[in-house]
N, C-alpha and C positions, 0 to 999 in steps of 0.2 A: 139508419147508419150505425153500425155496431161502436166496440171500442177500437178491434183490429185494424177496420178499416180509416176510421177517425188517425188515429196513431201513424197510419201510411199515408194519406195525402197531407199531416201536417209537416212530417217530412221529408215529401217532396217538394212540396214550399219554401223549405230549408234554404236560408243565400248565406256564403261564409261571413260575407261585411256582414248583417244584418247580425250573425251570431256573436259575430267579434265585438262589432258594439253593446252588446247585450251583456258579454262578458266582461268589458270593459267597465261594467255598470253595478256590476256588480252577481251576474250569473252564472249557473260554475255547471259542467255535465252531469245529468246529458241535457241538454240543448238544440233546437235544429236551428233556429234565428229565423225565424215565421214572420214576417212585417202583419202587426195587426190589421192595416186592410185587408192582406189577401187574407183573411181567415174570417173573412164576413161570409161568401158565396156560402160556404161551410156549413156558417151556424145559421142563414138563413135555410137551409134545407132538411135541420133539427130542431130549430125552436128551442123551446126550453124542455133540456131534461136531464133532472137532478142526478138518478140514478148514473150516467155517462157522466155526469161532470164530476160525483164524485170518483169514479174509478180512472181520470183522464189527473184528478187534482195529487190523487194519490200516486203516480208513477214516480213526482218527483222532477219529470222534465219540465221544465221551466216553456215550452211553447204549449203543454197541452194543458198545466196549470191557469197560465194564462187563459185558454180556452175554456175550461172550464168554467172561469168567472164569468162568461160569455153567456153560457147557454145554462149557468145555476138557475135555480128558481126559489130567488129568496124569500119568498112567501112560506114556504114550505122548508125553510130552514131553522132549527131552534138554536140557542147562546151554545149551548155545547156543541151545535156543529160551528160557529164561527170560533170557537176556543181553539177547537179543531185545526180549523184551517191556518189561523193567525200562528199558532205551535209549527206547520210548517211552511209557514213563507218566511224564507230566510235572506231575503233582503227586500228593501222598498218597493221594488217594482211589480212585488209578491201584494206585500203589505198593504201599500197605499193607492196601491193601482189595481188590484183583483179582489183582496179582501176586504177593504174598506170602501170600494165603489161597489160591491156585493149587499155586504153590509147597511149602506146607503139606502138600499128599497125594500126596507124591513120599518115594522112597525115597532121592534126593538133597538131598533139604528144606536140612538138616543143611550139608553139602557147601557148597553156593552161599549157602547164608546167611551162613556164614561169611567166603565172599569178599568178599561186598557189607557185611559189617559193617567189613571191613581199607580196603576201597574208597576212604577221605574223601572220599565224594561221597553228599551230605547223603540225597537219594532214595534211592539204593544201601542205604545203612549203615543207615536206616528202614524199608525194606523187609526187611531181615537182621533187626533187632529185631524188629520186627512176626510176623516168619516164624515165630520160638521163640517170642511169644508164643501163635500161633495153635498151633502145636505143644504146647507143655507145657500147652496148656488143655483139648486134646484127646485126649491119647495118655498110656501108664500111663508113671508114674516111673522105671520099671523099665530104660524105652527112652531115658534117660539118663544121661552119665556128670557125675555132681555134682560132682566136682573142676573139671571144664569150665565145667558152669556159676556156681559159686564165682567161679571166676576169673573169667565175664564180670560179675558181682556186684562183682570186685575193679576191673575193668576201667570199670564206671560211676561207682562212688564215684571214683574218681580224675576222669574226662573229661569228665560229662555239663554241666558247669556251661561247658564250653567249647567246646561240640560245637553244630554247626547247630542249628536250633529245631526242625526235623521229627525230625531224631533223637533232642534233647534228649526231643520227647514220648513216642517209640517207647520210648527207653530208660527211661523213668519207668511207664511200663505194662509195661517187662519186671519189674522190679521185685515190681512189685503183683504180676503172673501169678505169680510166681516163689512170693510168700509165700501166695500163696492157693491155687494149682494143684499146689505142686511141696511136698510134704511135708516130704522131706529136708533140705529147705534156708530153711525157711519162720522160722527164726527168723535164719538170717543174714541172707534179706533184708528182713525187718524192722528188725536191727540199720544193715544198710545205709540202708533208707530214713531212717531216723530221722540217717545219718550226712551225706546228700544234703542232707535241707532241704528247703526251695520253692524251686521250679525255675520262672525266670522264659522265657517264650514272648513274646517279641516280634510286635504285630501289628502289619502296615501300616496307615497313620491312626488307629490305634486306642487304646485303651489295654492294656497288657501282660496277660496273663494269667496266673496262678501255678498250678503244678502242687504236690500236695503228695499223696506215693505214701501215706504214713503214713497219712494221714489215712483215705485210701480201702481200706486192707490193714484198721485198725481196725473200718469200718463191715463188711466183709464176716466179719469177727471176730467182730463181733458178733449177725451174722445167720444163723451157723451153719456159712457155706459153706467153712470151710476143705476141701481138698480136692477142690474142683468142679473137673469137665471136663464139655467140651462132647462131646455125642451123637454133632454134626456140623461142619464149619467152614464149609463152602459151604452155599448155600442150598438 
């Protein structure tokens, strides 16, 4: 399945609600508003392949970038192509949902996430959060060093309350991953969240939104799942 063709059936997929929420979210044209289910049939009949995903990541449309992260092949991608890609996801749903679950099944995961958490460039450091989250929800304990991530537990109690809003959120979900995914360390960062508070998200014309990690480490407490990891990260 070429690019031309790839490009036409993502939008005829196209549904306005689906775009208008998209946009609502933060996505600007072009756009078709593709519900990530229906774009599974798709890339189950491409598999993976890099060359299409980069020429799909590159249009700029927000459904076929998405797509792209689909059918990347992050084995075969080096830190300059995710500089690459992070340089153009220009909002979170880019960021932390395409290039940092990307990201995630690289043996440099680790590496670059790092960078773009030092970064102070709110996308950047969002994407690096989001990255260890999709990591530690996925991969055994084993394959991390717990002093490191202590300290990046020491590193949000300290920051998160003064940190951009997109990282403020990334950092409040490493949190939660941390106590529910990450064994070792499930009761510092509970002790952490509980040191954070509510964490206030500022929206455009909106009213503010509160984040509150505790709350949600508690409900997963209580429904058994300490220790869950996911199967898969990509779809």
């Amino acid at each position: 399945m070429d690019f031309t063709t790839v490009m036409q059936e993502l939008e005829a997929l196209g549904k306005e609600r689906t775009k208008n929420t998209y946009i609502r979210n933060g996505a600007h044209e072009p756009v078709f508003g593709v519900a990530t289910g229906a774009m599974k049939p798709i890339a189950k009949k491409i598999g993976k392949n890099q060359p299409l995903a980069e020429q799909l990541y590159e249009t700029g449309n927000y459904d076929a970038m998405y797509f792209a992260g689909i059918i990347a092949d992050p084995t075969i991608m080096t830190e300059a192509d995710f500089d690459r890609w992070i340089d153009a996801a220009y909002f979170y749903m880019l960021s932390d949902y395409v290039v940092a679950v990307t990201l995630s099944e690289t043996d440099i995961a680790q590496t670059v996430a790092d960078k773009w958490i030092e970064s102070g460039e709110e996308l950047r450091m969002s994407a690096g959060w989001s990255c260890y989250c999709w990591l530690l929800g996925n991969r055994s304990d084993a394959e991390f060093n717990a002093d490191k991530i202590a300290g990046m537990l020491d590193q949000i109690e300290k920051t998160i309350h003064h940190s951009p809003d997109r990282t403020k959120s990334a950092m409040n979900n490493f949190m939660y991953t941390v106590a529910v995914s990450y064994l070792p360390l499930h009761e510092k960062a509970v002790q952490t969240a509980n040191a954070v508070g509510p964490v206030e998200i500022k929206r455009d014309k909106k009213k503010s939104s509160i984040l509150l990690a505790s709350d949600n480490i508690q409900k997963e407490i209580d429904r058994g799942k300490l220790g869950f990891k996911r199967k898969y990260v990509r779809c």
